[in-house]
DOMI-751330 format. One record per residue (C-alpha): residue number from 1; residue in one letter; x negated, y, z negated. Coordinates in Angstrom, 1 decimal. Layout:
REM residues N
<r NUM, "a", <X, Y, Z>>;
...
//
This chain:
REM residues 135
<r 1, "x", <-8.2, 9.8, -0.2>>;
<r 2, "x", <-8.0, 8.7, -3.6>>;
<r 3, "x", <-8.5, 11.7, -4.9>>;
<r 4, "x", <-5.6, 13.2, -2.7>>;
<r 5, "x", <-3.1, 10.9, -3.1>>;
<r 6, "x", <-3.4, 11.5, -6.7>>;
<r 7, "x", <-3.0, 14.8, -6.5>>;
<r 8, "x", <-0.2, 15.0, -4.1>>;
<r 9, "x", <-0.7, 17.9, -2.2>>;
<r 10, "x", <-3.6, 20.6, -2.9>>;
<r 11, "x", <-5.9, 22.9, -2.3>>;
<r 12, "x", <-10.0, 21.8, -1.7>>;
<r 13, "x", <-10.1, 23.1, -5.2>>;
<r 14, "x", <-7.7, 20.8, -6.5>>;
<r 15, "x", <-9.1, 18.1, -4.8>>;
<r 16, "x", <-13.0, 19.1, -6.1>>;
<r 17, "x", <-11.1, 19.2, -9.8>>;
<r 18, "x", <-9.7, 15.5, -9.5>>;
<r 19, "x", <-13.1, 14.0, -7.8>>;
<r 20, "x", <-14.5, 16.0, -10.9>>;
<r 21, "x", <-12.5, 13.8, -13.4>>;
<r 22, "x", <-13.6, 10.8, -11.5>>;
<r 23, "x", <-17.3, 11.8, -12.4>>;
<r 24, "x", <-17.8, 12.7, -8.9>>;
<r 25, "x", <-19.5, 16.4, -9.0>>;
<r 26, "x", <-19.2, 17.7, -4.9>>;
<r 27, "x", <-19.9, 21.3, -3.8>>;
<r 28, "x", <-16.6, 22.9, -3.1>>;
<r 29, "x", <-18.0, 23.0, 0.8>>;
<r 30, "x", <-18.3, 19.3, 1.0>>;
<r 31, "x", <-14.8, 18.7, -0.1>>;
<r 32, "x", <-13.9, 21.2, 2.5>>;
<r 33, "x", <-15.7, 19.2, 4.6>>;
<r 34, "x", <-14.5, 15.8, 4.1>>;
<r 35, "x", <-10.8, 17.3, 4.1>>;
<r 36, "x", <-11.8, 18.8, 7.4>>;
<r 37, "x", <-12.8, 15.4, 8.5>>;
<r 38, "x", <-9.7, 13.6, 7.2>>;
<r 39, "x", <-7.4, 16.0, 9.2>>;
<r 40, "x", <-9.1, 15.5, 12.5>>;
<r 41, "x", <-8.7, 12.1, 11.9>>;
<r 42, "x", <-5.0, 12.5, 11.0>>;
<r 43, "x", <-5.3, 10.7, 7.4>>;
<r 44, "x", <-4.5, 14.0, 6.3>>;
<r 45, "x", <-2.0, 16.8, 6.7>>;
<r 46, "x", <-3.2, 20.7, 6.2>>;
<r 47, "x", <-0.6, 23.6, 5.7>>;
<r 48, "x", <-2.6, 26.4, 7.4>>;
<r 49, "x", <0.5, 28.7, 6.7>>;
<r 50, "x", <-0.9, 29.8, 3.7>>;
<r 51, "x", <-4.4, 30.4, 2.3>>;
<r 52, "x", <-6.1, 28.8, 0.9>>;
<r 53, "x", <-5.0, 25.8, 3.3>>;
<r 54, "x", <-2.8, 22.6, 1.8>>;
<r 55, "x", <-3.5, 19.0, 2.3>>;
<r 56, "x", <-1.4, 16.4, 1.6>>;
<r 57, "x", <-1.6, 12.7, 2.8>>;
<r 58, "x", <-0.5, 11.6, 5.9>>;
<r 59, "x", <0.7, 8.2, 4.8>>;
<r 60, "x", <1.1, 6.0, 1.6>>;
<r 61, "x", <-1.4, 4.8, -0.3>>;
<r 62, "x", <0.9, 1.6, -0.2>>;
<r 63, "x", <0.6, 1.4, 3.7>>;
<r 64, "x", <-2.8, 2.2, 3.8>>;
<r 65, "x", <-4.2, -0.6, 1.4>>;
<r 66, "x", <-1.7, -2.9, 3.7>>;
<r 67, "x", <-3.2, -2.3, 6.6>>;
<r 68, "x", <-7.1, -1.9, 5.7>>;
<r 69, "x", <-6.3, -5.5, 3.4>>;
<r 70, "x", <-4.5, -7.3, 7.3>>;
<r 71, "x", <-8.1, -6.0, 8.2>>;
<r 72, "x", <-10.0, -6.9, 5.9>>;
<r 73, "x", <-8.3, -10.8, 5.8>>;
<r 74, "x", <-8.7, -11.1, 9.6>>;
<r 75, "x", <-12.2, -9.9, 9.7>>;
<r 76, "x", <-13.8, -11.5, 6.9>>;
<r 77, "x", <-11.4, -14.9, 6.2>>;
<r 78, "x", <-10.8, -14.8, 9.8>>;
<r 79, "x", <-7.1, -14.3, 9.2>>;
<r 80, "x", <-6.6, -16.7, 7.0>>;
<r 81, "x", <-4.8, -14.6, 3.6>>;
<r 82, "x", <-5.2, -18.3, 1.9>>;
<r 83, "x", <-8.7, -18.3, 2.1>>;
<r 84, "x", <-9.2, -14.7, -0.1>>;
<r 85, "x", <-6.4, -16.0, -3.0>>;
<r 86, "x", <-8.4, -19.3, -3.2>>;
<r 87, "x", <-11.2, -17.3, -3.4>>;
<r 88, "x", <-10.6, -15.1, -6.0>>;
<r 89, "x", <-9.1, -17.8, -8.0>>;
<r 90, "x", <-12.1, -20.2, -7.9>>;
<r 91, "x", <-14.3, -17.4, -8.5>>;
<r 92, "x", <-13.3, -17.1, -12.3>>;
<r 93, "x", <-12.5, -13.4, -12.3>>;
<r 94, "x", <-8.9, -13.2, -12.4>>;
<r 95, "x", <-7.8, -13.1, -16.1>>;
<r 96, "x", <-4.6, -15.4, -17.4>>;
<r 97, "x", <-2.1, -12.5, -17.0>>;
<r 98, "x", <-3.2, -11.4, -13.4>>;
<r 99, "x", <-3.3, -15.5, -12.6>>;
<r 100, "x", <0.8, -15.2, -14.2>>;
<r 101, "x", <1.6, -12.3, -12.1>>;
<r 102, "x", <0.2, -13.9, -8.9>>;
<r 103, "x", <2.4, -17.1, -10.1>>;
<r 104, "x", <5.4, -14.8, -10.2>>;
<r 105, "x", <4.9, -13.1, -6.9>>;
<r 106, "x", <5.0, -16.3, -5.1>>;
<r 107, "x", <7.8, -17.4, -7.0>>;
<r 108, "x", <9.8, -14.2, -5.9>>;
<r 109, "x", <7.8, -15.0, -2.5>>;
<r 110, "x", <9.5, -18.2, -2.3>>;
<r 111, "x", <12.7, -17.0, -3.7>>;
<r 112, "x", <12.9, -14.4, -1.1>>;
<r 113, "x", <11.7, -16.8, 1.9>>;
<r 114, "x", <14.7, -19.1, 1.0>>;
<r 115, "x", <17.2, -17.1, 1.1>>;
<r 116, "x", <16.3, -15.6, 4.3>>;
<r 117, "x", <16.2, -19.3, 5.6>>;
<r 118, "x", <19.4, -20.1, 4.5>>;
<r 119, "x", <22.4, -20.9, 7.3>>;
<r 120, "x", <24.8, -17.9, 7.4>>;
<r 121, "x", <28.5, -19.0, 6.5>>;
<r 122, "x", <30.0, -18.4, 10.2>>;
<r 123, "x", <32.4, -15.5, 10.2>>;
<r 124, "x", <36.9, -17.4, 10.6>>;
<r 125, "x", <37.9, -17.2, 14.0>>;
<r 126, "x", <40.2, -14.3, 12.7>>;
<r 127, "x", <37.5, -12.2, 12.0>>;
<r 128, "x", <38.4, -12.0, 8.2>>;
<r 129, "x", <36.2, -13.9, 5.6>>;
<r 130, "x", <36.8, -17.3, 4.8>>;
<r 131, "x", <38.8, -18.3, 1.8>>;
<r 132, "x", <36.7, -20.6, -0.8>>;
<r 133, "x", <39.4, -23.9, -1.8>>;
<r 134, "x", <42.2, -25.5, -0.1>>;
<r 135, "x", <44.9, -23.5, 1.7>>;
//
């Protein structure tokens, strides 16, 4: 999938050229194969219309990692996301600027969560906005 999503939308050649890059040698039949798989499994898309066939993702790389990390967090921390950051930082194997990016991620986190929780100004009986000041 890697592979795919890098390339976009290709042919099993395509695909086979980008797995080569990766150091990842496969017989053009087994990259038919695992495409072949992929689409019966609906992680991929193939254009039969024109030969040879076109695959393309069937979802975002985003979504994907999303979904297999919810997965991953309530199988192995038993859904507790707290558990894997604490984790990772007491294991020593972040560095200082991915410990500052996690910093500003829960700053914008926090930001984000405060404004959602703040009261909405209630609409003026009128219907038009309220005026800021005395009248």
């Amino acid at each position: 999938m890697k592979a795919l999503w890098d390339v976009g939308t290709g042919s099993v050649a395509e695909v086979r050229a980008e797995l080569a890059k990766r150091g990842q040698e496969l017989a053009y039949t087994t990259v038919m194969t695992l495409l072949g798989r992929l689409a019966t499994k609906r992680a991929v898309v193939v254009d039969k219309a024109r030969e040879p066939f076109v695959y393309r993702p069937a979802h975002r790389r985003e979504s994907v990692l999303r979904d297999r990390l919810r997965e991953f967090v309530r199988e192995v921390f038993d859904g507790q996301a707290s558990s894997l950051v604490l984790n990772l930082v007491e294991d020593e194997s972040l560095s200082r600027d991915d410990l500052r990016a996690i910093e500003r991620t829960i700053a914008e986190a926090e930001r984000s969560s405060d404004r959602a929780a703040a009261p909405a100004e209630p609409p003026a009986v009128d219907g038009a906005p309220r005026r800021k000041g005395k009248r």
